[in-house]
C-alpha distance (Angstrom), angle and dihedral (degrees) to the residues before:
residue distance angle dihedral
X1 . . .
X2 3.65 . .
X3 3.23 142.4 .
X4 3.61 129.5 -104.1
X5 3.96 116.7 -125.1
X6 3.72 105.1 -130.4
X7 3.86 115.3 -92.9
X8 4.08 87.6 -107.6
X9 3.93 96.2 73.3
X10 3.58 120.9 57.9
X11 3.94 112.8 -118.0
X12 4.64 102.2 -103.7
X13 3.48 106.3 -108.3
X14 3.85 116.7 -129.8
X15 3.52 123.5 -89.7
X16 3.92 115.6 -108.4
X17 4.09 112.3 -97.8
X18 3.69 108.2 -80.9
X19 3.87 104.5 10.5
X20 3.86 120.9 127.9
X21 3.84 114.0 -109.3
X22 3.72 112.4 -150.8
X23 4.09 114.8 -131.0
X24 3.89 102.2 -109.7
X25 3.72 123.6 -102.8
X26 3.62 118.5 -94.1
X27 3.94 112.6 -146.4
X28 3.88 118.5 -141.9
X29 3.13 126.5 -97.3
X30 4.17 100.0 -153.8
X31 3.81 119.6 27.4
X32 3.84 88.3 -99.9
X33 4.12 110.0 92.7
X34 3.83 103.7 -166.8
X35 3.84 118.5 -179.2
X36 3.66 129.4 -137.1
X37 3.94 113.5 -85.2
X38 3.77 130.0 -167.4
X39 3.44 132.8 -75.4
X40 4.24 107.1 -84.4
X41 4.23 88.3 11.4
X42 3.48 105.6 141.6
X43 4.16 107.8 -124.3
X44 3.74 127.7 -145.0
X45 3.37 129.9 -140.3
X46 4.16 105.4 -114.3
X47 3.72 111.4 -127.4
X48 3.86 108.2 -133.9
X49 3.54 114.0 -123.9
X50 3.78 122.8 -97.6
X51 3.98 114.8 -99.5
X52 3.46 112.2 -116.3
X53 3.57 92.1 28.4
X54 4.42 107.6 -108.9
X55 3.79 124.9 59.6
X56 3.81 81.3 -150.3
X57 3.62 108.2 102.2
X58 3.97 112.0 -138.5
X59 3.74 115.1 -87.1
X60 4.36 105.3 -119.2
X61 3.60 107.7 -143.4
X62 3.62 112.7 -147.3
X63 3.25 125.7 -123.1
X64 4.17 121.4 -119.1
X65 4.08 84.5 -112.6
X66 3.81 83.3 57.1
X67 4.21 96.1 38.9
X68 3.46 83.2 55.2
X69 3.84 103.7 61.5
X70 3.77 95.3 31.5
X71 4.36 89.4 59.1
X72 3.82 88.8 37.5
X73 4.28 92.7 54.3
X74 3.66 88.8 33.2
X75 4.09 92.9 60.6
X76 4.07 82.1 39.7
X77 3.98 94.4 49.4
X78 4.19 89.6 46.8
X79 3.69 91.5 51.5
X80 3.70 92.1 51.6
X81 4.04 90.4 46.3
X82 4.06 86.7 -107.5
X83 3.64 100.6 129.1
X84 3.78 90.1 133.2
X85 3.57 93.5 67.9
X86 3.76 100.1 63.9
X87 3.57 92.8 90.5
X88 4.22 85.0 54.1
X89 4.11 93.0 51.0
X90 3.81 90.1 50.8
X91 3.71 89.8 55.8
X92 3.79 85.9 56.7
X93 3.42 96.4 46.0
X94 3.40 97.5 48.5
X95 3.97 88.2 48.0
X96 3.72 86.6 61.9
X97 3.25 103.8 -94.3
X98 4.34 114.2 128.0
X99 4.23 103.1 153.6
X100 3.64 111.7 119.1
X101 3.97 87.6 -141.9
X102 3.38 97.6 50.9
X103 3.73 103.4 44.2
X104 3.68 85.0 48.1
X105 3.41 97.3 57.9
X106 3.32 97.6 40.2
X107 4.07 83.9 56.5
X108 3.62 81.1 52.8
X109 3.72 103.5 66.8
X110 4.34 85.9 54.6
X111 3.86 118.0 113.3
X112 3.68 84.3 -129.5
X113 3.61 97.2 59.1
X114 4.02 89.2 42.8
X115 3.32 90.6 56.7
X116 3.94 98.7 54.7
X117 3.67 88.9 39.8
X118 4.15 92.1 47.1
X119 3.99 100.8 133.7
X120 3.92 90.9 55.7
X121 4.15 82.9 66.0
X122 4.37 80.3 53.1
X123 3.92 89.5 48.1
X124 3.93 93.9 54.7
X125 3.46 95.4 44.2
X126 4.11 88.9 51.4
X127 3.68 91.4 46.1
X128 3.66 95.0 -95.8
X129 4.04 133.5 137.0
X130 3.46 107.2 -113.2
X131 3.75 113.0 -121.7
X132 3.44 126.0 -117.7
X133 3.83 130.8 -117.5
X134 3.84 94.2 -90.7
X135 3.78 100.6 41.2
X136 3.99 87.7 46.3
X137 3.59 95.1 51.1
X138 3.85 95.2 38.7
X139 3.66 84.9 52.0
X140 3.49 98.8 55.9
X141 3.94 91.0 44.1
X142 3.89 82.1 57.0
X143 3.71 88.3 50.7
X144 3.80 96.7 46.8
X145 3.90 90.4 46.6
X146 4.16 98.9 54.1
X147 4.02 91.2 49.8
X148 3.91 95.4 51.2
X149 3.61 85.2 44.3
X150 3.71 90.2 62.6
X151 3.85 92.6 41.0
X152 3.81 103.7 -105.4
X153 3.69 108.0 171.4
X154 4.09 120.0 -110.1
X155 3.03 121.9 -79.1
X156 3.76 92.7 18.8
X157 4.10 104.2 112.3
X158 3.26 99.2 -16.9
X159 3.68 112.0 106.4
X160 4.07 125.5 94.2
X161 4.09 79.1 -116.6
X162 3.91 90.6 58.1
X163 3.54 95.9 57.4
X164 4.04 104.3 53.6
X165 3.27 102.5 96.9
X166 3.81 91.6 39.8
X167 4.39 87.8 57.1
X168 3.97 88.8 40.2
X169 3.80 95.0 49.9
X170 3.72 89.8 44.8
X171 3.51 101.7 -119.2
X172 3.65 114.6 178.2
X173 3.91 122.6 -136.2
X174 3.74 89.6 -114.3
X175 3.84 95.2 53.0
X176 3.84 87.2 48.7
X177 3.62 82.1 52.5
X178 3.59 99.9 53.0
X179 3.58 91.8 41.3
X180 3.77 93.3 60.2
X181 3.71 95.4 44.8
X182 3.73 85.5 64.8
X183 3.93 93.7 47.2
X184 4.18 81.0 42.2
X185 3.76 99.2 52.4
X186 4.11 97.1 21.2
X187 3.65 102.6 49.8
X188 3.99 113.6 5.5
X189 3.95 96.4 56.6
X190 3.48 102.7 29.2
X191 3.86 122.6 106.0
X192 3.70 127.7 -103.5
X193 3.72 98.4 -87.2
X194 3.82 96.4 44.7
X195 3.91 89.9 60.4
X196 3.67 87.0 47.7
X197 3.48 90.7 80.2
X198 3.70 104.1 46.6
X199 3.77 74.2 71.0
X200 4.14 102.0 34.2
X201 3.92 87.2 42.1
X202 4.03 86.0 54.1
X203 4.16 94.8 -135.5
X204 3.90 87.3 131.6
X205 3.90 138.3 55.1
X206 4.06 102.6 -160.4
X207 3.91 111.7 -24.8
X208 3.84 115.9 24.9
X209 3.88 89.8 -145.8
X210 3.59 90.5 63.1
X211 4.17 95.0 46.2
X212 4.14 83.8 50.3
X213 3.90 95.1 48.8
X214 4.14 86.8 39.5
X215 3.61 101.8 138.4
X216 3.93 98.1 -146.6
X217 3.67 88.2 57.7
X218 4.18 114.6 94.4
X219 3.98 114.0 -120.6
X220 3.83 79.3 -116.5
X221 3.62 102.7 66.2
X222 3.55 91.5 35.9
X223 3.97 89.2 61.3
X224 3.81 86.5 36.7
X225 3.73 93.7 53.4
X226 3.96 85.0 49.4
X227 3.66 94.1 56.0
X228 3.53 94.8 60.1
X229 3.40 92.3 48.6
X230 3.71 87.7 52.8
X231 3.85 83.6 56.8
X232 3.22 106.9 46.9
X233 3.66 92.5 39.7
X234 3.97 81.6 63.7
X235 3.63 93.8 56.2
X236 3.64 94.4 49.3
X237 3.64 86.3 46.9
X238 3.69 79.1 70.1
X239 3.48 106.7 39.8
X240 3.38 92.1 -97.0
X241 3.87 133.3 125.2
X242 3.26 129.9 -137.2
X243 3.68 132.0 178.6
X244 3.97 129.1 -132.2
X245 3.41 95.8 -118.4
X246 4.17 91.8 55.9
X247 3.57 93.8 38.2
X248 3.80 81.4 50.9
X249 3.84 96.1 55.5
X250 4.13 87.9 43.5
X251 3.68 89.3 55.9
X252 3.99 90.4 44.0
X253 4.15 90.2 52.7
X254 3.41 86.2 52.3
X255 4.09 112.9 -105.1
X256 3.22 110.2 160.6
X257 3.79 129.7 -152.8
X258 3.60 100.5 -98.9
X259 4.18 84.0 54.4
X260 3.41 97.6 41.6
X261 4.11 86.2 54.3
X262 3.56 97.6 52.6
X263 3.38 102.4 29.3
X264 4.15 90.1 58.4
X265 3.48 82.4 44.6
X266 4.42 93.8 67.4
X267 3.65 81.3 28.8
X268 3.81 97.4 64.6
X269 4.76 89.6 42.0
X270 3.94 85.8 48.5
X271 3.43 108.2 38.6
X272 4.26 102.7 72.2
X273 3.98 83.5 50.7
X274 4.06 96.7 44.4
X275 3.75 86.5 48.9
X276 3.82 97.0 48.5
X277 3.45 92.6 45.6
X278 4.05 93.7 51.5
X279 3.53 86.8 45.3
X280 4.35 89.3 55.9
X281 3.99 76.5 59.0
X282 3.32 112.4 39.7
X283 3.56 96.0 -112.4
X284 3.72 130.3 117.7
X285 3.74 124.7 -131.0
X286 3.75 114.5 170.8
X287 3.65 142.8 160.6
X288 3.72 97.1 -63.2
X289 3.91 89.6 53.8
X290 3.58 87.2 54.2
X291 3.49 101.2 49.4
X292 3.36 91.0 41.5
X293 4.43 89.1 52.9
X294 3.48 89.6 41.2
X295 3.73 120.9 34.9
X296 3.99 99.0 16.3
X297 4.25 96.5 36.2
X298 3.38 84.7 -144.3
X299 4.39 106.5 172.1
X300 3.38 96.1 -133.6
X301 3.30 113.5 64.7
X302 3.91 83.1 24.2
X303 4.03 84.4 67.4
X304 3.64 94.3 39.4
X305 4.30 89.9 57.5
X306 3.64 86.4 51.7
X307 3.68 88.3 42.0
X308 3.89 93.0 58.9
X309 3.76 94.8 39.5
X310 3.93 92.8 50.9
X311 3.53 79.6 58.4
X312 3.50 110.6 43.5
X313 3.77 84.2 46.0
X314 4.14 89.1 56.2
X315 3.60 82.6 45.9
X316 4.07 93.7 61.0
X317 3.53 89.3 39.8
X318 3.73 95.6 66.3
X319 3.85 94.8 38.8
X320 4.45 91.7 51.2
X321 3.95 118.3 -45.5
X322 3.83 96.8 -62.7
X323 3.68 107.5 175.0
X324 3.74 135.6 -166.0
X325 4.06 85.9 -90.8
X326 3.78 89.2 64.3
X327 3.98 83.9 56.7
X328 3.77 88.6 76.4
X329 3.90 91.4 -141.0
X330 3.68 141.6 96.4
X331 3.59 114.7 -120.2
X332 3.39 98.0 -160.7
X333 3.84 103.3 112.5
């Protein structure tokens, strides 16, 4: 028995005698419609397509509000050296976000940004305000300026790098400057034997430029160090040597390095003729004494120079009327 279409769908009629009848379409049962293929044809598997049609997302065009901020912080984030964090501000903007202050703090809080901005980190910690952007940068320019003025070679302090510790210390432009003035006229244009003993006086570990501009060293020592260079220097000037720790006390007890040039200067005619005439003695008057007579006035050894000429001169006296004009020296110390 069969059964009965329901009263909706009118009953087929019959095809005429002889006509082809066409098998009836079969509708899919999954969005995929895949077709018959050969015996031993290999089959792939259809790939659906995408909803929504493109994988391309839709391009947001910004709005001038929005063009606005992103070329403003772009020009900022070049000047800083920030160029890699273009792509990071768009992503703001595009999130809504178009306030100068805002964005730029937000930029702020970016490992990037710390790590250009490193010495303001150093400031805190010391108690410091941090700087911002500007002031760092102009700063550094500042920095960069003094050093070629004095002639330090490229690449020698001149990096953003180089100049952390002088921004987190709180170095000033103007101590920077004095500092390399001293490495300028100390080190650079001195002879041979004066930069000798940056290294023999051990105030330097590799280049002596570097242990003058050494930011963990006070102004003060630094001009300190340089005065006994300026001593010493004198001596060897001379042909005379004089240790760190002498040139040190010098400095300390106040001789200059105007004194210290002159006074190695009489040092260097009187000393062969103040040692052979302690040596007549017995006695012993050496570079110390001298130094000690000359630069320091000290009345000791001043007496004991006057001592030994009052009796070399008694000595000439008794052998034919030798004066102290046959000593060959001043005595005027």
């Amino acid at each position: 028995m069969t059964s009965a279409l329901p009263s909706s769908v009118p009953p087929a009629k019959p095809a005429p005698p002889g006509a082809h009848v066409a098998a009836p379409a079969v509708a899919p049962t999954s969005p995929y419609h895949a077709t018959s293929a050969p015996p031993g044809a290999h089959v792939s598997t259809p790939v659906p397509a995408p909803l929504g049609g493109s994988t391309t997302p839709p391009v947001q065009s910004l709005s001038q509000t929005q063009n606005n901020a992103l070329a403003l912080l772009t020009s900022t984030l070049h000047s800083w050296g920030l160029d890699g964090l273009v792509s990071d501000l768009k992503g703001l903007i595009v999130a809504g976000d178009t306030n100068p202050d805002t964005l730029s703090l937000a930029l702020s809080q970016t490992a990037a940004y710390k790590t250009r901005f490193a010495a303001n980190d150093v400031r805190i910690k010391n108690g410091l305000p941090a700087l911002t952007p500007a002031q760092y940068i102009a700063t550094e320019e500042s920095y960069k300026q003094i050093l070629q003025s004095y002639g330090l070679p490229s690449g020698f302090y001149d990096s953003n790098k180089d100049f952390e510790d002088f921004i987190g210390k709180d170095i000033s432009p103007t101590e920077l400057d004095a500092r390399a003035k001293i490495a300028h006229d100390q080190y650079q244009n001195a002879p041979a034997y004066v930069k000798n003993l940056w290294q023999q006086y051990g105030f330097s570990k590799g280049d002596a430029i570097a242990g003058i501009l050494d930011p963990t060293v006070a102004t003060s020592v630094i001009q300190d160090r340089a005065q006994q260079i300026a001593i010493g220097g004198s001596a060897a000037a001379q042909g005379l040597s004089v240790s760190q720790q002498r040139a040190q006390q010098l400095a300390q007890a106040g001789v200059t390095s105007s004194q210290a040039q002159q006074g190695y200067g009489q040092i260097s005619q009187a000393m062969p003729v103040d040692q052979a005439i302690a040596n007549r003695f017995h006695a012993q008057f050496g570079l110390a004494d001298e130094e000690n007579s000359v630069l320091l006035g000290q009345g000791a050894e001043v007496n004991k120079r006057q001592t030994l000429y009052d009796e070399e001169q008694a000595l000439f006296k008794t052998h034919g009327n030798a004066d102290a004009n046959t000593l060959g020296v001043s005595q005027s110390y």
